[in-house]
C-alpha positions in Angstrom: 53.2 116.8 33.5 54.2 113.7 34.4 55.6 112.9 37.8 57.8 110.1 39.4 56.2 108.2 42.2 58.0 107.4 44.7 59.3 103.4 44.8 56.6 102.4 48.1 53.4 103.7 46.2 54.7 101.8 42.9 55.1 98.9 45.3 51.9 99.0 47.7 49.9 95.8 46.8 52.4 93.6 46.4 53.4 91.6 49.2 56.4 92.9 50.5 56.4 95.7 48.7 59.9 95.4 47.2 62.0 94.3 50.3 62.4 90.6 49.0 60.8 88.9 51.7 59.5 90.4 55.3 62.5 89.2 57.4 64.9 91.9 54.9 62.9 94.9 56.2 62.9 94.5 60.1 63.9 96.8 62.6 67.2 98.3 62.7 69.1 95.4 61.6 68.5 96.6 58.0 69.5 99.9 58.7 72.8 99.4 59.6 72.0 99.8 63.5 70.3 102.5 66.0 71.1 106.1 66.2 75.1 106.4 65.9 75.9 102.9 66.5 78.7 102.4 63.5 79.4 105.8 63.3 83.2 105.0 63.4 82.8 102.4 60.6 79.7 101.1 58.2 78.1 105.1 58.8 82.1 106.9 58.7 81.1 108.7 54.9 77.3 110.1 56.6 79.6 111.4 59.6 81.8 113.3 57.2 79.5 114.3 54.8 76.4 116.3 57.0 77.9 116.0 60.9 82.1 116.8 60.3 82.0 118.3 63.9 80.4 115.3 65.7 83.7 114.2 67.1 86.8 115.7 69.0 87.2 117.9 71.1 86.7 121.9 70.0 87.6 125.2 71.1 88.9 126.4 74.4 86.7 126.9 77.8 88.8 129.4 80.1 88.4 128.4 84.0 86.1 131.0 85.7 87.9 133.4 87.5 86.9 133.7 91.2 85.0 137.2 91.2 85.8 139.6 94.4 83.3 142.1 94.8 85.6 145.5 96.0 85.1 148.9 97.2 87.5 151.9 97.5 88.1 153.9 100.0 87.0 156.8 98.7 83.9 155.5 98.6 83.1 155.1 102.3 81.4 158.5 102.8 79.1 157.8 101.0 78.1 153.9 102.3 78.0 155.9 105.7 75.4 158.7 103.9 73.6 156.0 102.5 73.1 153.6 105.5 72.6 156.8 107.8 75.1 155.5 110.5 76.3 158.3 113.3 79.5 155.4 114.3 82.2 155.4 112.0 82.5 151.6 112.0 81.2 150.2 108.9 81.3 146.0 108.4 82.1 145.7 104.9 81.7 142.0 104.4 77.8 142.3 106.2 77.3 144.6 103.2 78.1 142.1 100.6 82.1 143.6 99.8 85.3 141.2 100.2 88.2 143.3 99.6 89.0 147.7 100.2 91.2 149.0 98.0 93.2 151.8 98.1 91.9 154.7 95.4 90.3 158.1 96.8 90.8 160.2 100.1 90.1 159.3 103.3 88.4 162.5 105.5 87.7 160.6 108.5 88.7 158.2 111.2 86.9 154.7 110.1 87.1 151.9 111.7 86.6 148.9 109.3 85.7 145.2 109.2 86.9 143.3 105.9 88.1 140.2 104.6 90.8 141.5 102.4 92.5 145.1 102.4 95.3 146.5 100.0 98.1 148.1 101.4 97.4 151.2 100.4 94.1 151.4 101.8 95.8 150.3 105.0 98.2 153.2 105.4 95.1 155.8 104.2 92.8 154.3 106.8 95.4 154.2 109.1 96.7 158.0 108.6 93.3 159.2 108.7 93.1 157.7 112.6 91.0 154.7 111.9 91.9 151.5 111.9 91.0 148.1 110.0 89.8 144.8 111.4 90.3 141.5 109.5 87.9 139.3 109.5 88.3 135.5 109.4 86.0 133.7 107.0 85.4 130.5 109.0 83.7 132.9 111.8 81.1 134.0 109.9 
């Protein structure tokens, strides 16, 4: 079967090996410039042909929301189980929680330090006997 060679091998041995003469087949002046440079212009139909998403702007990047890392009331029996503490005065934000919220039953009389608190953890810390303390984040 015959087979097409490709136009250098037909042209190796002759001088300039089909370029005209040596100065036509320098560097990227005969390639129409380096990497992307005439991208907007000389290189426009390449662009739209094999790379139609190289320009612009696409899709949509929602800001990150500022995650608050909560507990619930209902919830502090068992920190107090866990940490083995005989004082019912737990430091919420020392344990790595911002914010109490209000879901579950309080049984006993806490007394809390927290960055953030709901209402309605309030009034069920409160009602219980115990009491929260706000803490400041510049003193920490």
């Amino acid at each position: 079967m015959a087979t097409k060679d490709r136009k250098i091998r037909k042209m190796r041995g002759s001088k300039t090996c089909g370029y005209g003469s040596k100065k036509k087949h320098r560097g990227k002046g005969s390639k129409g410039g380096k990497g992307y440079a005439g991208s907007h212009k000389h290189k426009w139909t390449y662009i739209v042909k094999y790379e139609p998403d190289h320009f612009g702007k696409h899709g949509f990047v929602p800001p990150r929301k500022k995650q608050i890392k909560t507990i619930n009331v209902g919830e502090l029996e068992n920190v107090l189980k866990r940490l083995n503490l005989e004082s019912n005065e737990i430091d919420l934000s020392e344990l790595g929680y911002e914010k109490l919220l209000g879901k579950g039953k309080v049984t006993k009389p806490f007394i809390i330090k927290v960055k953030e608190f709901s209402e309605r953890a309030k009034n069920k810390i409160e009602s219980a006997g115990g009491m929260i303390i706000r803490i400041n984040e510049n003193e920490n």
